[in-house]
C-alpha positions in Angstrom: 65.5 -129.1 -195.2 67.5 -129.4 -198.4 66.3 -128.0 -201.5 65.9 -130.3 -204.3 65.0 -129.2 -207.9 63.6 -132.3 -210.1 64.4 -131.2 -213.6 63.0 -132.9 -216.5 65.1 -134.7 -219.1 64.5 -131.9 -221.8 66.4 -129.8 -218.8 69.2 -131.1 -217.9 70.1 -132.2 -221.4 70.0 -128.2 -222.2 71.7 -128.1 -219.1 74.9 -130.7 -220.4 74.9 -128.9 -223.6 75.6 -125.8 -222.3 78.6 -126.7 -220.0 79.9 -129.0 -223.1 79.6 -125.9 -225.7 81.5 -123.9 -223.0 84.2 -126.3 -222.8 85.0 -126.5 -226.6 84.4 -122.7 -226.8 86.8 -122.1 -223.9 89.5 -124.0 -226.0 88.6 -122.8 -229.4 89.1 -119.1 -228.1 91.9 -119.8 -226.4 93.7 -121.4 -229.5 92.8 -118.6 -231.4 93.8 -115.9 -228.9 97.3 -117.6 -228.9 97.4 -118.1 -232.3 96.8 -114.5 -233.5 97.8 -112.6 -230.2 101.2 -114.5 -229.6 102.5 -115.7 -233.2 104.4 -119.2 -233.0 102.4 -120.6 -230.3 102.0 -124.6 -231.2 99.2 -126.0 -230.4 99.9 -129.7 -231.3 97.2 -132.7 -231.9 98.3 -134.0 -228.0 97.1 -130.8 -226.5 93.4 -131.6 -228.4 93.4 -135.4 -226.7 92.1 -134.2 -223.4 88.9 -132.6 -225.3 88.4 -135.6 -227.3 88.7 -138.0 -225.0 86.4 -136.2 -222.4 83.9 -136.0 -225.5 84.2 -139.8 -225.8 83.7 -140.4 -222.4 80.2 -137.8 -222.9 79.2 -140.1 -225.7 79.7 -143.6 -223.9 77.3 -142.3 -221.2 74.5 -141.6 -223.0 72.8 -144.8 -224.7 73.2 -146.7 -221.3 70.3 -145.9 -219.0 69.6 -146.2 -215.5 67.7 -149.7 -216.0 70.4 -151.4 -217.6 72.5 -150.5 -214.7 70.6 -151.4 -212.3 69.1 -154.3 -213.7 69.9 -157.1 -210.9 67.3 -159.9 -212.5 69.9 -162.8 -214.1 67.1 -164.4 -216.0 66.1 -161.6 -218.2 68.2 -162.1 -221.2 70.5 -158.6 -220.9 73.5 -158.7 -218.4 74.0 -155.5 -216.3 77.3 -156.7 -215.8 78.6 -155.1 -219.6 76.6 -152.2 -218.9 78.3 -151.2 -215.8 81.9 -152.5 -217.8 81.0 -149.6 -220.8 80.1 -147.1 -217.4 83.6 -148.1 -215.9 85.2 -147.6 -219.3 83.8 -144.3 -219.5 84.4 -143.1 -216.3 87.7 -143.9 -216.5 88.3 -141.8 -219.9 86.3 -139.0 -218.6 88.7 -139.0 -215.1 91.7 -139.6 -217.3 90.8 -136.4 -219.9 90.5 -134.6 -216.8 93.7 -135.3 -215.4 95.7 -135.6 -218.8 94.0 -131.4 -219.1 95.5 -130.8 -215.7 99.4 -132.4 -216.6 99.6 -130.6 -219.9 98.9 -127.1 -218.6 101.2 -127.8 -215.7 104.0 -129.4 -217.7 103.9 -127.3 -220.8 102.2 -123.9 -219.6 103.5 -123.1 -216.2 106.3 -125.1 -215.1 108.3 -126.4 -218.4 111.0 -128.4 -217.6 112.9 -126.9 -221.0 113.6 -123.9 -219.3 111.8 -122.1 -221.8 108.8 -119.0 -220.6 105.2 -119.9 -222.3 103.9 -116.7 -224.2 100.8 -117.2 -223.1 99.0 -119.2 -220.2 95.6 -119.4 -221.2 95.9 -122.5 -223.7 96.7 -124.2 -220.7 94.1 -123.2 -218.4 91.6 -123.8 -221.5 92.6 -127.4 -222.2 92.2 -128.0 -218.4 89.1 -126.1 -218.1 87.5 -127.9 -221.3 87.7 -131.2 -220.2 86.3 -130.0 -217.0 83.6 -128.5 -218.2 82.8 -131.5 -220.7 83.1 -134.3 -217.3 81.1 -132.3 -215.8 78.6 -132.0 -218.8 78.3 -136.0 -218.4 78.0 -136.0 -214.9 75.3 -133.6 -215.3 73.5 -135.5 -218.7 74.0 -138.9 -216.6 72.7 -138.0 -212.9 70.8 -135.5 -213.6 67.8 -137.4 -215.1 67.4 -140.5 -217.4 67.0 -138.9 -221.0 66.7 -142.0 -222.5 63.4 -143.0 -220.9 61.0 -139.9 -221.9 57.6 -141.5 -220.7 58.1 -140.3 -217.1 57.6 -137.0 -217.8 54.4 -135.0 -220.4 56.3 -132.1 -222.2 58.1 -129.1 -220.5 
């Protein structure tokens, strides 16, 4: 028999909020480390994108809810169809920051194609783990339970 935990929407939002605060604190940290450990480590705007972009992809997912998803009546006046668009949209960003994470620490913090050694690893690893952490923090917010429809549920 699996075990199934039904968490309430209070919950998992806690829940998304923590594995979105570790990702940005993972990266923070790790340009800091680099920054005052290794002196003349650049950490351009482009190595940032991955984190924003899997942020975006966070905040498209949360105003949509399951309904208008899954709303298959044509006559009621709101079309799913744009709803499940914005969900493709932000899917597609989220999937994207996580791979654009992945290519930067394997093009600029293992395996340069310069030549050149890396200082340090760990700004790499970071900007891949943060926009892992953050997908996962809408995957979480999104399946987890419908936090925009709070009637189901009578406090925590």
């Amino acid at each position: 028999m699996p075990l199934v935990i039904r968490l309430k929407p209070p919950h998992v939002s806690a829940i998304a909020g923590v594995f979105f605060g570790i990702g940005w604190g993972l990266f923070i940290d790790s340009v800091a480390y680099s920054n005052h450990v290794h002196n003349n480590v650049d950490i351009v705007f482009g190595f940032w994108m991955p984190g924003i972009a899997a942020t975006l992809f966070l905040l498209m997912m949360m105003p949509i809810s399951s309904k208008a998803i899954g709303n298959t009546d044509a006559f009621s006046g709101g079309s799913p169809m744009a709803a499940r668009l914005w969900m493709l949209v932000a899917f597609v960003l989220g999937l994207g920051s996580v791979m654009a994470g992945m290519a930067l620490m394997i093009t600029q913090y293992t395996q340069r194609t310069d030549g050149k050694t890396p200082k340090t690893t760990w700004p790499g690893f970071a900007m891949f783990l943060q926009s892992l952490f953050i997908f996962i923090a809408g995957i979480v917010y999104r399946f987890g339970g419908d936090a925009v429809d709070v009637a189901q549920y009578d406090g925590f």
